[in-house]
VOTIDO-150879 format. One record per atom (N, C-alpha, C): x, y, z. Coordinates in pm, whole numbers, plus 50000, padded with zeros to 5 digits. Example, Ala and Ser with C-alpha at 12.3 -4.5 7.8 and 13.67 -1.06 7.14 Angstrom:
BEGIN
513194943150780
512304955050780
513204967050780
512854977550708
513674989450714
512905000350787
END
This chain:
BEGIN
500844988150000
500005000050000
500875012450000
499855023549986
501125037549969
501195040750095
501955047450135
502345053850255
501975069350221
500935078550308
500655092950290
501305102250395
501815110050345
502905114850363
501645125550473
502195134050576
501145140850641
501375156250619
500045161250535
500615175250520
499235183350578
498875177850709
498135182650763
498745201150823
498025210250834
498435222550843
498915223951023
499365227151069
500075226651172
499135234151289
498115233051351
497305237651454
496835228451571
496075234151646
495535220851724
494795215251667
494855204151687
493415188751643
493105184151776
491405181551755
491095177551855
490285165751795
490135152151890
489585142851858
488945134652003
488215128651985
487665115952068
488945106252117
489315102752051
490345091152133
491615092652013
492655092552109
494065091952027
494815082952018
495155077151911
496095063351928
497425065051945
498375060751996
499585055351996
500415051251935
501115049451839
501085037851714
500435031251664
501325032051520
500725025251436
500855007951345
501715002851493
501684988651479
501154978151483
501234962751533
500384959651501
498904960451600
499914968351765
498234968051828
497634982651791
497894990551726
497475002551709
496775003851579
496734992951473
496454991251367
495044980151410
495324971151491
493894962151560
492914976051643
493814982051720
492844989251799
492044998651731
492895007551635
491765016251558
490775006251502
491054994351404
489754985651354
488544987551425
489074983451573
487874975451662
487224990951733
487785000251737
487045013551773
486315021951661
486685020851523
486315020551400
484195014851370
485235002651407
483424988951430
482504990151505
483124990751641
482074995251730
481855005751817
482685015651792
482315032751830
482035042051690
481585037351612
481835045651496
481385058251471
481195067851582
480935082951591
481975086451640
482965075751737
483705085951768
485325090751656
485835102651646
486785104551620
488095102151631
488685102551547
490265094751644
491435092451539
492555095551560
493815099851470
494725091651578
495985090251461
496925077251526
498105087851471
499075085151597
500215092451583
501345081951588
502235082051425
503075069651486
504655076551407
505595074451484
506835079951525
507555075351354
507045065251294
508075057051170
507335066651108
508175069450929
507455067650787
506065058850766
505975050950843
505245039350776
504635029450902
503705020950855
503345014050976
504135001850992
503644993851138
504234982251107
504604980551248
505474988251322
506194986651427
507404973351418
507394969651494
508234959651507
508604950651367
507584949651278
507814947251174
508494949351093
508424967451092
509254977050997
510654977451085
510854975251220
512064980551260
513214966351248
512674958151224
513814944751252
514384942851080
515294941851036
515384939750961
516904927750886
517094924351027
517834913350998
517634902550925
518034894750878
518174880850829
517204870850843
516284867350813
515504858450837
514304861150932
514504873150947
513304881351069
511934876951016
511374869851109
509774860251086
509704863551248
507924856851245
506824854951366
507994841651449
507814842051582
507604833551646
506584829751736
505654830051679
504334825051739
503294824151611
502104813351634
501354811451473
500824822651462
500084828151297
499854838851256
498074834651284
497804818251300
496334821551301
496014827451433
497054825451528
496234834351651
497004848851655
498094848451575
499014861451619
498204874551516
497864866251362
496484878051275
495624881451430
494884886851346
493894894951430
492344883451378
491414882351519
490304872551461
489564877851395
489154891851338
488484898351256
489104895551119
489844888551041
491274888950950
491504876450917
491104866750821
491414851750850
493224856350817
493824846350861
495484843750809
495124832250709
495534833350584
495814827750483
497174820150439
497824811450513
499514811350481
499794801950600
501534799350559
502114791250671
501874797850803
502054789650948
501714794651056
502824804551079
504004801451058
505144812151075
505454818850991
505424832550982
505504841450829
506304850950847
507404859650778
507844861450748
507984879950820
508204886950843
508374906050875
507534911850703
507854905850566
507034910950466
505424903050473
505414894050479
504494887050498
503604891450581
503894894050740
503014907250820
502434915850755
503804923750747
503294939650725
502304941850565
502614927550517
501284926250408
500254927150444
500274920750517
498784915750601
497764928050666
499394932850724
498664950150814
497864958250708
498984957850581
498484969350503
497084965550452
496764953050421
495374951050383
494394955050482
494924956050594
493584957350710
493634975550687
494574981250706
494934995650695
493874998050542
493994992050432
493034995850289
491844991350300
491404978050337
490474975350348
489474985650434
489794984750549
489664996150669
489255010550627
489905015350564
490395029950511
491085036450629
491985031450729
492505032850846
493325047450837
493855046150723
495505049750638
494565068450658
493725072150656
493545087650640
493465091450802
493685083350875
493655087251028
494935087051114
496095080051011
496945074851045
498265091251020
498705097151095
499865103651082
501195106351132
501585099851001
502785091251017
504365107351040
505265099651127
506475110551130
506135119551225
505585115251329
504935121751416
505765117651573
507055120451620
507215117551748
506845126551869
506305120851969
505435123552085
506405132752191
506535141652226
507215146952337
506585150152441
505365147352471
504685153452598
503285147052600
502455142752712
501195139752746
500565145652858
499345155452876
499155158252994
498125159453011
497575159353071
495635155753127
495685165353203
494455169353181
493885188353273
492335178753300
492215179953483
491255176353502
489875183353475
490165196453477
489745211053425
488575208653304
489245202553225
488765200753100
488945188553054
489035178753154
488745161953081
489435162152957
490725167352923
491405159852808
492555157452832
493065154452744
494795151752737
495055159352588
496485167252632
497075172652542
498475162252521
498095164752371
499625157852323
500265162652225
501375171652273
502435172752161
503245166952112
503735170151966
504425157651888
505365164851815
506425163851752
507365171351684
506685160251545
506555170951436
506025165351304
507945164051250
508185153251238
509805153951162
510115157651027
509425154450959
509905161650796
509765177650810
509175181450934
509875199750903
510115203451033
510015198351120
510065196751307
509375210551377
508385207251289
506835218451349
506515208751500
506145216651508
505645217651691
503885209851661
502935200951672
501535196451648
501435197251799
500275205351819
499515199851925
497875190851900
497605181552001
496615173751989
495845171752124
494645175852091
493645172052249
493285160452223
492585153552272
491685139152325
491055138252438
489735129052416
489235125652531
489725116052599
490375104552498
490725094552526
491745090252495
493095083152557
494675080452496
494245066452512
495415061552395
495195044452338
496285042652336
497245036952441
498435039852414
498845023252396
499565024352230
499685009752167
501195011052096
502145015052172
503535021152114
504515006852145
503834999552213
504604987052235
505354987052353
506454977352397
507224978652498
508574977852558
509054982352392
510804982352373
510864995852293
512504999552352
512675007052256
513465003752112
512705011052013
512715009951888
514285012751810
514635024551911
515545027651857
517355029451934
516945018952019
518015017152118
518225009152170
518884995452146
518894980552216
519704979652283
519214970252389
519974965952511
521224960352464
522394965152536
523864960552497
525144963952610
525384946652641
526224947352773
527374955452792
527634961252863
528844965652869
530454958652843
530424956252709
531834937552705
533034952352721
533974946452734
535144957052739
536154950652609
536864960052611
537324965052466
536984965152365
535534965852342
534824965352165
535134973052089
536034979652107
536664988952048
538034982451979
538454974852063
539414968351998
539434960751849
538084953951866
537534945551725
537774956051595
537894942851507
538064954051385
537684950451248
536654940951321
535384937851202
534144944651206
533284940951155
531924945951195
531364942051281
531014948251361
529904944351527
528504952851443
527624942151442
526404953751434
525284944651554
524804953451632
523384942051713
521944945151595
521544935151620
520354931751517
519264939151516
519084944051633
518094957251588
518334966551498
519914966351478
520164978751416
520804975051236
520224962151225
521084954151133
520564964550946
521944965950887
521284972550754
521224957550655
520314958550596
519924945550481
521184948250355
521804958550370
522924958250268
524604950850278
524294945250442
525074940450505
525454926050377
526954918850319
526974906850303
527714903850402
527414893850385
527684883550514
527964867850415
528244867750321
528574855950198
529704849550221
530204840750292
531444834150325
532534840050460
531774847150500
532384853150623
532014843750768
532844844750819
532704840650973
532004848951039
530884845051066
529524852651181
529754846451335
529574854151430
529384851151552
528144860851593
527454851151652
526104858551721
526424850751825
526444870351915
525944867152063
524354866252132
524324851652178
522894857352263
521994843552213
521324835852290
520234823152247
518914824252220
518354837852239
516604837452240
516154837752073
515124838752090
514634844251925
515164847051842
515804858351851
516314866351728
517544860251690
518204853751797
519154848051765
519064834051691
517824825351693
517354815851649
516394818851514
516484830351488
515974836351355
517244840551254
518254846051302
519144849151264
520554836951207
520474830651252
521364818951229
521064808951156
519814807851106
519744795351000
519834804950888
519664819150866
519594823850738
520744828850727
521904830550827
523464831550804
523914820550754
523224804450775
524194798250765
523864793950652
523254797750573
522664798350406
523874801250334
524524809550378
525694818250311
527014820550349
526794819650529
528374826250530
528994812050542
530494816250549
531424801950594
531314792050716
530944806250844
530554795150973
529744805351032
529044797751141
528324807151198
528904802751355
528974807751441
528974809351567
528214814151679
527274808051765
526564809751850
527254810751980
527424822652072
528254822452198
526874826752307
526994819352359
525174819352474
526094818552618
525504826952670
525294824152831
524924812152924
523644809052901
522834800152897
521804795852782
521794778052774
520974777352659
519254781552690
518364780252555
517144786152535
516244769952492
514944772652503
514194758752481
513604762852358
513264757352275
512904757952122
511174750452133
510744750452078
509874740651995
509754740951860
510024732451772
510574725751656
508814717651594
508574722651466
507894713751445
507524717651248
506904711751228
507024717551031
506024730151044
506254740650952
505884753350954
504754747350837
503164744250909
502264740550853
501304741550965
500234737050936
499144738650993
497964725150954
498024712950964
497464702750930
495594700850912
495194710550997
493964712951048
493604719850909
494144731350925
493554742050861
493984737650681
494804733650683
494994729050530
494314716850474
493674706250616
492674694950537
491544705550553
490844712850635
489574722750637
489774727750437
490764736350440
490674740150330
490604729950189
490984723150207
490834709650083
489384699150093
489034706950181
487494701050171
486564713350121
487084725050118
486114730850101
485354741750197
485994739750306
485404752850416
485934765350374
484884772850444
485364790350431
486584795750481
487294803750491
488374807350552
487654813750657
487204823750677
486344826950828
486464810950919
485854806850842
485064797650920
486684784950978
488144782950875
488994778450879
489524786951030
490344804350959
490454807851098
489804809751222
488634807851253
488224804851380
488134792351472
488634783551382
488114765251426
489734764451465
490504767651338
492064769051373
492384776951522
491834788751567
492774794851646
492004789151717
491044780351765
490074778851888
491414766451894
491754757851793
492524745851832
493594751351885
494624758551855
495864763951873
495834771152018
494414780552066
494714781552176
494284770752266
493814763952235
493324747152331
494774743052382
495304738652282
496404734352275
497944738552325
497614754252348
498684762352390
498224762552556
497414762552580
496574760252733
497304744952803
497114739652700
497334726252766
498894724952796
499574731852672
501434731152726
501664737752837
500794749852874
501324759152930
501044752353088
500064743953124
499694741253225
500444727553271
500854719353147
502294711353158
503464713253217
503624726053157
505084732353182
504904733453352
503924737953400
504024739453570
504174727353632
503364717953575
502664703453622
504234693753620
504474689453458
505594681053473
506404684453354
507194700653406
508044702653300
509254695653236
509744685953321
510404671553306
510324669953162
508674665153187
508504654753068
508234662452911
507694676852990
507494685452849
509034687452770
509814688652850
511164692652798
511474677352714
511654667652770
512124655852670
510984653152585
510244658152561
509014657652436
509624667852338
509984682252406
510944690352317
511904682252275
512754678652310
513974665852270
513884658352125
512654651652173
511944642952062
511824651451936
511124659151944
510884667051850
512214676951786
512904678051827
514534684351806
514874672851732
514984655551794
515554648651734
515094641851553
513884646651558
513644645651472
514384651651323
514584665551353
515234671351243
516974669451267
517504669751400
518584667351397
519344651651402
518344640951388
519094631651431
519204626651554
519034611151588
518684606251701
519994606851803
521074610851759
521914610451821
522414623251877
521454633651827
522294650351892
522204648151996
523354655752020
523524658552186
522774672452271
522424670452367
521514684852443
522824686152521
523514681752609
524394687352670
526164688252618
526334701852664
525624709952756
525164720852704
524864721252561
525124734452491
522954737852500
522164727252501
521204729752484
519854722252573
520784728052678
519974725452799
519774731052908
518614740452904
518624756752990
518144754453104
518774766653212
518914764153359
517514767053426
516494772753341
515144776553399
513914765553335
512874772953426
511924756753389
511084759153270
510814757753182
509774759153049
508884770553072
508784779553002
507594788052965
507974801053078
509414799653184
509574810353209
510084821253162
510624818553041
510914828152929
510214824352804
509894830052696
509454828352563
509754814852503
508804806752466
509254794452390
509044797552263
509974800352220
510354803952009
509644792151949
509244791851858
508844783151747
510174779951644
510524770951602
511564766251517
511304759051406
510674765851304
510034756851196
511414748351169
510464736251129
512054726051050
512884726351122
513144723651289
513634725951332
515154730851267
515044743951190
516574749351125
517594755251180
517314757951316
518504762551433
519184745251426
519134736051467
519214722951502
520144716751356
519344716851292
519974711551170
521194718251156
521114732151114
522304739951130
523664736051198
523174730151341
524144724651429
524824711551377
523344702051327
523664688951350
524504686551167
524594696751101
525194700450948
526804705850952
527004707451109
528384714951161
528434729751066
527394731751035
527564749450993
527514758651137
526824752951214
526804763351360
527444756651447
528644763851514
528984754451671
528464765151783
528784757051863
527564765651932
528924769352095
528824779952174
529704778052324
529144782952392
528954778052503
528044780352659
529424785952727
529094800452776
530104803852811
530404819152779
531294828152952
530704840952953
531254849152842
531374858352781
532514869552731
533354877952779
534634875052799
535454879152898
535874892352836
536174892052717
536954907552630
536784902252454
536324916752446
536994917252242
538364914752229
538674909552114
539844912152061
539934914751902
541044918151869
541524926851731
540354915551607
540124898851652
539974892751554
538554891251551
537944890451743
536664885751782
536534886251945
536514877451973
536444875652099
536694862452185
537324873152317
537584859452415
536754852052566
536474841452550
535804834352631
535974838852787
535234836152895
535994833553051
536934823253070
536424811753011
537434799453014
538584799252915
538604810852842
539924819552751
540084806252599
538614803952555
538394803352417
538324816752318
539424811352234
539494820352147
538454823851998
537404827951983
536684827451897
536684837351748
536804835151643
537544846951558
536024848051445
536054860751399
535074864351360
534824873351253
534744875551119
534224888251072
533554894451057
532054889451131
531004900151187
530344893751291
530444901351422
529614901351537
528884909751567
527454893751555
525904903851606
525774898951702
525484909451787
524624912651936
523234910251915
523354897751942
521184895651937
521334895952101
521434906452165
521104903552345
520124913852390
518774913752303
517664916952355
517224929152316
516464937452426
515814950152415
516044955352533
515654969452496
515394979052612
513884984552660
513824980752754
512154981552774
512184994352761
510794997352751
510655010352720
508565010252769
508875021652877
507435023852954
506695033852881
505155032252807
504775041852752
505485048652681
506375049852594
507355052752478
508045058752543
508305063152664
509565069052757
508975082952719
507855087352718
507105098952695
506815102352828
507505117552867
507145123252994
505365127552962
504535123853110
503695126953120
503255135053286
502145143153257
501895145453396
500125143553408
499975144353511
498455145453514
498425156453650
497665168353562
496895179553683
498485185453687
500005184853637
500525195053637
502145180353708
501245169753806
502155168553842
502785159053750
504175153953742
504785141753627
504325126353720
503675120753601
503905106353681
504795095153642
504905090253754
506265081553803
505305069253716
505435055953663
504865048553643
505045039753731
505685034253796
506195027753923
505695031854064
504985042454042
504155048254178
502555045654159
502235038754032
501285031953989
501185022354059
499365012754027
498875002054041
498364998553914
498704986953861
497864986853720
496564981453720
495424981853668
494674975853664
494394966853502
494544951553554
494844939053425
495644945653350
496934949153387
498064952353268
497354964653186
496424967953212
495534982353142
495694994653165
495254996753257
494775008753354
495965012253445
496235022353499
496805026153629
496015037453710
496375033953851
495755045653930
496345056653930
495385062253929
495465082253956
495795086853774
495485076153688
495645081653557
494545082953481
493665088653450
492695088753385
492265091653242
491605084153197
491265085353060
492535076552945
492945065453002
494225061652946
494035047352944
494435037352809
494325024252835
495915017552753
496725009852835
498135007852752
497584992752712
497994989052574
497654975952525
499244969452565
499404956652656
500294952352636
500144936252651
500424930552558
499764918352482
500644905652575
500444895852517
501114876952593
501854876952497
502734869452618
504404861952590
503724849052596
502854843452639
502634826852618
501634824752542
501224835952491
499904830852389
500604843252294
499714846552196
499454857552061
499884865152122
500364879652123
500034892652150
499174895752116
498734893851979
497414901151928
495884893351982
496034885552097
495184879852127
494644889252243
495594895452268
495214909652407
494544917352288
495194923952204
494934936952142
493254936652079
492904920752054
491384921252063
490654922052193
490984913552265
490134918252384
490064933852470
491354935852445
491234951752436
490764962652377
490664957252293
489954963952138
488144967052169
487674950652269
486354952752304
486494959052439
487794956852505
486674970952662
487024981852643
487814990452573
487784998952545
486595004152465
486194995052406
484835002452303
484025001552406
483964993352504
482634987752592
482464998052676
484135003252750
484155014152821
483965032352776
484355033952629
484355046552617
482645044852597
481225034952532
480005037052484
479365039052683
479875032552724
479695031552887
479335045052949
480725053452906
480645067052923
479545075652894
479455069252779
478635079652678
476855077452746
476875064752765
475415061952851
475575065852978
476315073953004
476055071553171
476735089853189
477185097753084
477645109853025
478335114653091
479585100653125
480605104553215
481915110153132
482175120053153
483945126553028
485375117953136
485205113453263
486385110453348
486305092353362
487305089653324
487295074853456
488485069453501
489365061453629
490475058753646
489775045753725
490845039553764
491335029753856
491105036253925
490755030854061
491935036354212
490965022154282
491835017554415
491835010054474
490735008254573
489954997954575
488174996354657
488664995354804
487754998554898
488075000555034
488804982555074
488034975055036
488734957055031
490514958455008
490794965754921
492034965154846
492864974454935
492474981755027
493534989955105
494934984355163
494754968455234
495474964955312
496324954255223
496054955055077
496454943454960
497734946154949
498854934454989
500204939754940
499954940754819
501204953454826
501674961354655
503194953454594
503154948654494
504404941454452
504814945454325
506424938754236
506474942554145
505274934354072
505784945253894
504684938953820
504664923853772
506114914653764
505294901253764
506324893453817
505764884553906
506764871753977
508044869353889
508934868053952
510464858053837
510084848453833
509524838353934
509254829253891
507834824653765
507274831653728
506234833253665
506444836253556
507394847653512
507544852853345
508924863153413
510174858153346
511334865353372
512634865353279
512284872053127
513194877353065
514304888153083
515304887253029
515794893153112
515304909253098
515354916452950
514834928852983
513684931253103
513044921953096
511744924853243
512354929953350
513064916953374
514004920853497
514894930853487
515264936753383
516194948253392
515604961853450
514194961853363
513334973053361
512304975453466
512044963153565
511044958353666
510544972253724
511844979553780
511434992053846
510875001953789
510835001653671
510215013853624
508725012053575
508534998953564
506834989653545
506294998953678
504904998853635
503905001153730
503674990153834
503114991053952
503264976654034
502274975754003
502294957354077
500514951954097
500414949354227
499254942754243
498424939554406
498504924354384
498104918654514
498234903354505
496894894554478
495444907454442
494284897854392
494234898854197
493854891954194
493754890853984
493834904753906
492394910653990
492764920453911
493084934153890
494234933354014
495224944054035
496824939353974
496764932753850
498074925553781
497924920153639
498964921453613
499294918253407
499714901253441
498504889453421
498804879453498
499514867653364
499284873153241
500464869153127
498794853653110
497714856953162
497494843553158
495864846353032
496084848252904
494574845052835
493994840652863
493864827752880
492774816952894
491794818353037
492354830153119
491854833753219
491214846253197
491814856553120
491534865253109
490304869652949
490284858252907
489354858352760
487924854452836
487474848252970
486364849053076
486284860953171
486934867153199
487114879253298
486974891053199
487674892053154
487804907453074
486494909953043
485984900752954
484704904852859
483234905152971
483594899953075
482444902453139
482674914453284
483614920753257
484074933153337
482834938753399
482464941453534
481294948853583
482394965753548
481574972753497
482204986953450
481614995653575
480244993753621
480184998653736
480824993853905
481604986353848
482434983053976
483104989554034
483254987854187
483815000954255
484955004054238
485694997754154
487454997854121
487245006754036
486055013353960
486185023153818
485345032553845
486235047153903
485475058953958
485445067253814
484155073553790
483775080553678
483485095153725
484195105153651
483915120353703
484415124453871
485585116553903
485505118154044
484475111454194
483555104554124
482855098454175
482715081554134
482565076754298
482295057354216
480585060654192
480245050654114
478855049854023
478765034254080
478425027554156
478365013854202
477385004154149
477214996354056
476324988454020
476364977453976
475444968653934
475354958653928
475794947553778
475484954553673
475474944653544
477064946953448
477494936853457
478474932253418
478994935053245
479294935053197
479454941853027
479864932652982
478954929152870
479874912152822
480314919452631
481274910252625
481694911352474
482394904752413
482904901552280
483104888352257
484484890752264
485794879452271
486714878552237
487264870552149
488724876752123
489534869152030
489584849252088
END
C-alpha cells in the first residue's frame, strides 16, 4: 500500500480518542474502535514513515513470527499462509487491514510524541508531537489516549557493557540495528545471545556465510515442528470458508497452547524431553543436548520460540553452527575471548542480546501538572493505572498471541468509552476499593512466573501490581478471555467524574 505522507496544516486537532502507534496493536485497535464506536473520532500518531512497528524496525536476516499467525492475525482477518510468516508477509497483512479499513487517512505518520498531559479542568489530554519532515511543533487534544507504542525501545537496544569493543576490527552490528545491505557471503559470523532473534538469525546466516557461531550464556528451549498447519489445510481441501477455517484453527491452537502451558508447571520434566523428541527429529537421534542445549530455567519462564524445521538444530547437527556456553570475557583485534579463555575469531559480530524496555514510549507525562512516576502506579489487568485517567496501555502475551490481548482490548475499550457515553461520564480511572487497602503492593510480575531478562532489567520502572487478579498483568489469556469480557464497569474499582457509580450488570463482549 502507499504510505501518505502528512501535510496536515500545523494547529491544534482535537479528537475523541488518540492512538499511539501505528503497529500491530494500534492498527487492531483503531479497527475495533472504528466497528464499534463509529461516531467517535480518532487519529493515530506513529513515530516511523510507515506502519508496522516491530515489523518495519527488525530487519535482519531471516526476521519472521515466532508465534502462529492464526492466533498472532487478528480474529476479525482470516490468516491465509504458513503458521510462521515472514516481517514482509506481516506487514502485508497490516496493510490490507489499513486499505480495506480505510485506516490509512487517520493514520499520521512522522509524528514523534514529546509530551502527554491531562487537565482535570477540561477532561482531556494534550499531546504534543514534533512533526519530523519539518520539526513543526503539532499539538493534539483527546478525550481518550490508546496507548499501543509497544514495549521496547525501537531505537536503542539493550547492549552489555563487554570491554574492549573497540578493539575489534570487524563489523559488530546488534540486530536491531542490522542494515539489509550488510553481506555476510562466506564470512565468519558470531552471534551473541540464544533467544529468538538469535534463532531467527542463524539459519539464514548459515545459508551463506562460511561459519556461523553461536556464543550463549545460557541455553534457550525451542519448539521445533514443520511450519504448517494440518487442520487448517485438510479444512481448506474440503472446502470450508476461511472465516470459518480461521476460527476453528485458532480455537485449536489456543486449546492446545493452554494445555502446554499448564504442563510446563505440572511436569516440565517430561514437556522438555518431548521438546527433545521433536529436536531429534530434524537433527538426528543422536544430537547431543548437553551441555550446549539445555537451559537452567523451567519451560515457559521465558518465551518458547517456534523453530520451523527445526533449522537452528539442523544447522548444528550440518556442523555449519557450533555453538559455546560460556561468559565473554573481552573483544579482541579478531573477535572475541571466552571466561574459560576460548578464542573465537570472527568477521562480523551480532549482538542479538535483547531490548530495552521502554514504559509508555519513555514519553514524559503529567496529570493535573504533576509528572507521573509509572512505578508509583497500580495497574489495573496490565491496562489501567491509578490516579491516571482517561488512558488504556495495550500490552499483549508472551505465552499466547500478543494480538490475542489487542482484541480483547479492542472490546473494553469500546465497551468502556460507549459506557461513558450512557452514563455521560467525560472522566474514569482505577483507584483502589476500600477491600484493596490492606492488599500487598508488589512488582509487576513474579520471576518465577515470566522473567526475561529485559523484564528484569526494567522491573522498576513497570507500574506495580496487588496480590488479587485484578490488580496485575497475569500473562494468563485463557483466564483473562472469561474475565475481561464480562468486566462489571460499574464496579467500585472504576470511579467516573471523580465519583464511584456502584452497580450491578456486568458488560459482556466477545473475544479473540
Amino acid at each position: 500500500m502507499q504510505v501518505k505522507k502528512d501535510e496536515t496544516p500545523v494547529s491544534a486537532t482535537h479528537v475523541d480518542v488518540l492512538i499511539v502507534g501505528a503497529g500491530i496493536s494500534g492498527v487492531g485497535s483503531a479497527y475495533h474502535l472504528q466497528q464499534q464506536c463509529p461516531d467517535k473520532s480518532y487519529v493515530i500518531l506513529e513515530m516511523k514513515d510507515t506502519f508496522g512497528g516491530t515489523w518495519e524496525t527488525h530487519k535482519y536476516p531471516g526476521v519472521r513470527s515466532d508465534s502462529d499467525l492464526y492466533t498472532f492475525g487478528y480474529r476479525f482477518k482470516p490468516w491465509i499462509g504458513a503458521p510462521i510468516a515472514s516481517a514482509e508477509e506481516i506487514l502485508k497483512y497490516m496493510g490490507e487491514v489499513i486499505d480495506e479499513s480505510g485506516l490509512d487517512e487517520h493514520i499520521r505518520y512522522g509524528h514523534r510524541i514529546t509530551g502527554c498531559s491531562w487537565s482535570s479542568s477540561t477532561n482531556l489530554w494534550t499531546v504534543v508531537a514534533t512533526r519530523l519532515a519539518d520539526g513543526a511543533t503539532c499539538n493534539f487534544t483527546c478525550n481518550f489516549l490508546w496507548m499501543c507504542q509497544g514495549y521496547y525501545d525501537h531505537e536503542n537496544p539493550y547492549l552489555p557493557d563487554w570491554p574492549d569493543m573497540d578493539k575489534y576490527k570487524g563489523l559488530f552490528v546488534h540486530a536491531q540495528l542490522w542494515d539489509p545491505a550488510i553481506d555476510y557471503t562466506n564470512k565468519r559470523v558470531l552471534v551473541i545471545g540464544s533467544g529468538a532473534t538469535a534463532a531467527t538469525v542463524i539459519p539464514a546466516f548459515a545459508e551463506k556465510a562460511a561459519h556461523v557461531t553461536m556464543l550463549q550464556r545460557s541455553p534457550t528451549y525451542f519448539f521445533c515442528g514443520e511450519n504448517k498447519n494440518e487442520m487448517a489445510d485438510r479444512l481448506r481441501e474440503i472446502g470450508i470458508d476461511e472465516p470459518t477455517i480461521h476460527r476453528v484453527v485458532r480455537a485449536q491452537i489456543m486449546h492446545d497452547q493452554d494445555l502446554m502451558t499448564r504442563r510446563c508447571l505440572a511436569e516440565p520434566d517430561v514437556v522438555f524431553e518431548e521438546l527433545k523428541a521433536l529436536i531429534r527429529q530434524y537433527a538426528g537421534e543422536d544430537f547431543q543436548f548437553e551441555p550446549h542445549f539445555t537451559p537452567r530455567y523451567r519451560v515457559w519462564q521465558q518465551r518458547l520460540a517456534f523453530c520451523p524445521e527445526g533449522d537452528v538444530f539442523k544447522a548444528a547437527a550440518d556442523g555449519k553452527l557450533t555453538v559455546v556456553t560460556d561468559t565473554l570475557d573481552t573483544f579482541t583485534e579478531t573477535g572475541v575471548r571466552t571466561r574459560s579463555g576460548e578464542e573465537i575469531e570472527a568477521d562480523i559480530i551480532v549482538a542479538a542480546t535483547g531490548f530495552q524496555l521502554s514504559v509508555m514510549g519513555d514519553i514524559p507525562f503529567d496529570v493535573d501538572g504533576k509528572p507521573v512516576d509509572w512505578h508509583d502506579t497500580i495497574n489495573y489487568r496490565g491496562m489501567m493505572f491509578t490516579d491516571v485517567p482517561n488512558l488504556v496501555w495495550v500490552f499483549g502475551y508472551f505465552r499466547a498471541s500478543w494480538t490475542l490481548r489487542v482484541d480483547m482490548l479492542g472490546d473494553f475499550v469500546c465497551n468502556l468509552l460507549n459506557h461513558m457515553d450512557e452514563i455521560a461520564a467525560k472522566r474514569v480511572q482505577v483507584a483502589l476499593r476500600d477491600e484493596d487497602q490492606d492488599m500487598p503492593i508488589l512488582p509487576w510480575i513474579e520471576k518465577d512466573n515470566f522473567n526475561p531478562n529485559y523484564l528484569m532489567r526494567g522491573i522498576d520502572r513497570l507500574p506495580q501490581r496487588g496480590s488479587k487478579p485484578e490488580w496485575r498483568h497475569n500473562q494468563d489469556y485463557w483466564n483473562e478471555r472469561e474475565e475481561i469480557p464480562t468486566t462489571d464497569l460499574d464496579g467500585a474499582e472504576f470511579v467516573y467524574d471523580g465519583e464511584r457509580r456502584v452497580g450491578s450488570g456486568g458488560v459482556k463482549a466477545s473475544a479473540g
